[in-house]
N, C-alpha and C positions, 0 to 999 in steps of 0.2 A: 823610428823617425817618421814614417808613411802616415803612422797612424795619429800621432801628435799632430803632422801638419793638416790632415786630414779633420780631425775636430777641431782645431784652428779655424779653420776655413768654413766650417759647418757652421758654428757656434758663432762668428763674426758675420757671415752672410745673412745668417737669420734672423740676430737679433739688431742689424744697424739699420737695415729697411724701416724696421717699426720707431726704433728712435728717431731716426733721422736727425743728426745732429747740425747739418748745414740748414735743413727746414725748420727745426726747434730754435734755434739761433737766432732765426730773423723773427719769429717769434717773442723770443729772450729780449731781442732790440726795441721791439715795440713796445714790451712792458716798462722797460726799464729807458725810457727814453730821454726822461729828464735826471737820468741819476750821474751825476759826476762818472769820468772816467776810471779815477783810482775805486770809485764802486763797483762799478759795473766788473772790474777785472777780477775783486775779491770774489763775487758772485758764482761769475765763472767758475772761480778756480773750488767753491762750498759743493755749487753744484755739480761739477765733477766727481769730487771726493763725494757728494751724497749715492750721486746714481751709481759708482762702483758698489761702495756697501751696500746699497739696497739690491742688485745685482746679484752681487756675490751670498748673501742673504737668503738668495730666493731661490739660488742654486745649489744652496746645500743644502737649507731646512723646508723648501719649498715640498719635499717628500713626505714629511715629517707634518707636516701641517695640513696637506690633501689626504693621508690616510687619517689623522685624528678627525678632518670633519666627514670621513667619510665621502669624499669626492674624487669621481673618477678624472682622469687625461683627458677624455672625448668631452667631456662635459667643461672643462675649466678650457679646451680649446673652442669650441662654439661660444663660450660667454665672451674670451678675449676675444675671438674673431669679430663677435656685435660691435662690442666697443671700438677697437681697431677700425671696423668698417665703416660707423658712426659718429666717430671722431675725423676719418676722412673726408665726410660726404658734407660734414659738418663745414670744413675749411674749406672744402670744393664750394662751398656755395656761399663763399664768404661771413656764413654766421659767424666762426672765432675773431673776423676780425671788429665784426660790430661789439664783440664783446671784449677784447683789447681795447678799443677806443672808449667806451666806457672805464673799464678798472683801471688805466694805464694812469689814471689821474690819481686816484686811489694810494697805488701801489709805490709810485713814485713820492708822493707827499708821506708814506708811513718809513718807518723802521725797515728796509730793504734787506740788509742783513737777515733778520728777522723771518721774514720770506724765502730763504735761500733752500729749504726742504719745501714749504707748502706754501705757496703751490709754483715754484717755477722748479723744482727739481721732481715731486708728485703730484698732481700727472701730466705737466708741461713737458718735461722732457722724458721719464721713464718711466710709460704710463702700465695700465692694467695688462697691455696689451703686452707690451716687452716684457712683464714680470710675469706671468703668464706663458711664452715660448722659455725661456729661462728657466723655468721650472718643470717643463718638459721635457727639455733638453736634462734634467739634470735628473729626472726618472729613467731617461732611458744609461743611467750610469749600471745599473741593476743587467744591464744586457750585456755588460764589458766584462770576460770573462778573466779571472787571473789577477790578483793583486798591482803586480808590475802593469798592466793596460791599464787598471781602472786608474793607480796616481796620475798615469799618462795624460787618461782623459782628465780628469780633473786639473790638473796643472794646467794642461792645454786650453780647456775654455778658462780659466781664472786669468789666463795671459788673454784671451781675446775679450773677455771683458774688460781689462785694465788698458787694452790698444783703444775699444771704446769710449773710456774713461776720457784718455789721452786726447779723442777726435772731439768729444765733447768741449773739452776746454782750450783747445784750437778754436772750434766753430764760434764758440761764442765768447772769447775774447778779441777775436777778430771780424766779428758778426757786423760793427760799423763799418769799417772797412768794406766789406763787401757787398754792402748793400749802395756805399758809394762809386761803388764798380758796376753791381748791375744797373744801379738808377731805377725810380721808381717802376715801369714799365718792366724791364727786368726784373727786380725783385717779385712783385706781383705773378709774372710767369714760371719762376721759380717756385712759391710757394705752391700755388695750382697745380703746376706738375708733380711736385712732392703729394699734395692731397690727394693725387688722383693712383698713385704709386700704393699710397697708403691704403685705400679704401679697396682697390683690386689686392692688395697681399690679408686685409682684413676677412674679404669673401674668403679667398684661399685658405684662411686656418680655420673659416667656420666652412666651410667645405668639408676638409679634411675629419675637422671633430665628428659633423653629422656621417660621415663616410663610416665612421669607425663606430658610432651607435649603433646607424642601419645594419650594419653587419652583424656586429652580435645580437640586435632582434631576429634576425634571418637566424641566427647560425642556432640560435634559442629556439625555432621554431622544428618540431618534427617534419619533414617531409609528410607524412602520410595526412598530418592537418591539412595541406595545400590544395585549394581546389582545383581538379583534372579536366579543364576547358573538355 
């Protein structure tokens, strides 16, 4: 049970930071701004159901697809860490919203439906970045030793992706709402804070990835090559 709750907990901490489904949301509200309400709920409820499968997707065959192209962990964490950090620093400094206010006209005059994967569920809400820890998280299943732990761990994060799922289509079927609670002023501090959570957890995984390069060039290096000050 420890250990269930314990990947639970792992697996939902690490990947809700990056989605951020209350800061996606008000996101979601800005695109879809002129879309009827009976829309904007089916939306929701598409892109819920997309980001679990793509989620769950990336956590089982995400292994499967980084050994075929020959791609390590440290490396596919430093690329998601860019993005994640760049996507931050991006809404930190209000460029996504000039580029909301541009498409938001777009996107609202087209086939909304239509949009429900690309792009308000890839990469508005479950970007490179989440699929990416997802897939890391789901390398390290090879570490769970014994049959009975590994269904564990896999049960265990499939259920903290599906709680995900779950927050996603909360957040942003009730995403008007909430922004009529925080009021503009509010909403704006909101998002800001969210960018600025994102962009310091984007350092953090590209951190981590180059942490784990450095080391295996160090650990690759003989000793007796090193020069003796």
């Amino acid at each position: 049970m420890y250990a269930a709750v314990n990947t639970f907990v792992l697996v939902l901490a690490s990947v809700f930071p990056v989605v951020n489904p209350p800061g996606s949301a008000l996101v979601f509200l800005g695109l879809t701004s002129s879309a009827p309400p009976d829309v904007r709920a089916v939306l929701a409820r598409r892109i819920a159901l997309n980001s679990f499968v793509l989620l769950v997707c990336s956590f089982l065959l995400g292994a499967l697809i980084l050994q075929f192209y020959g791609i390590s962990v440290p490396i596919l964490r430093v690329a998601g860490g860019i993005i994640v950090a760049v996507s931050g620093w991006q809404l930190l400094n209000g460029g996504s919203h000039k580029e909301l206010d541009a498409s938001a006209g777009d996107v609202s005059r087209g086939n909304l439906l239509n949009q429900a994967f690309y792009p308000l569920t890839l990469p508005l809400t479950t970007g490179p970045g989440s699929i990416a820890i997802v897939i890391s998280i789901g390398l390290s299943e090879a570490t769970v030793t014994g049959p009975a732990d590994r269904i564990i761990f896999v049960l265990a994060s499939l259920l903290a992706i599906a709680v995900l799922a779950l927050t996603i289509l909360v957040c942003f079927t009730y995403a008007d709402r909430v922004q009529r609670l925080l009021g503009g002023g509010g909403t704006d501090i909101a998002v800001r804070l969210s960018a600025f959570i994102l962009f310091c957890l984007g350092l953090q995984i590209l951190w981590s990835g180059a942490n784990d390069l450095l080391r295996s060039v160090l650990s690759a290096v003989p000793l007796q090559s090193l020069p003796v000050p």
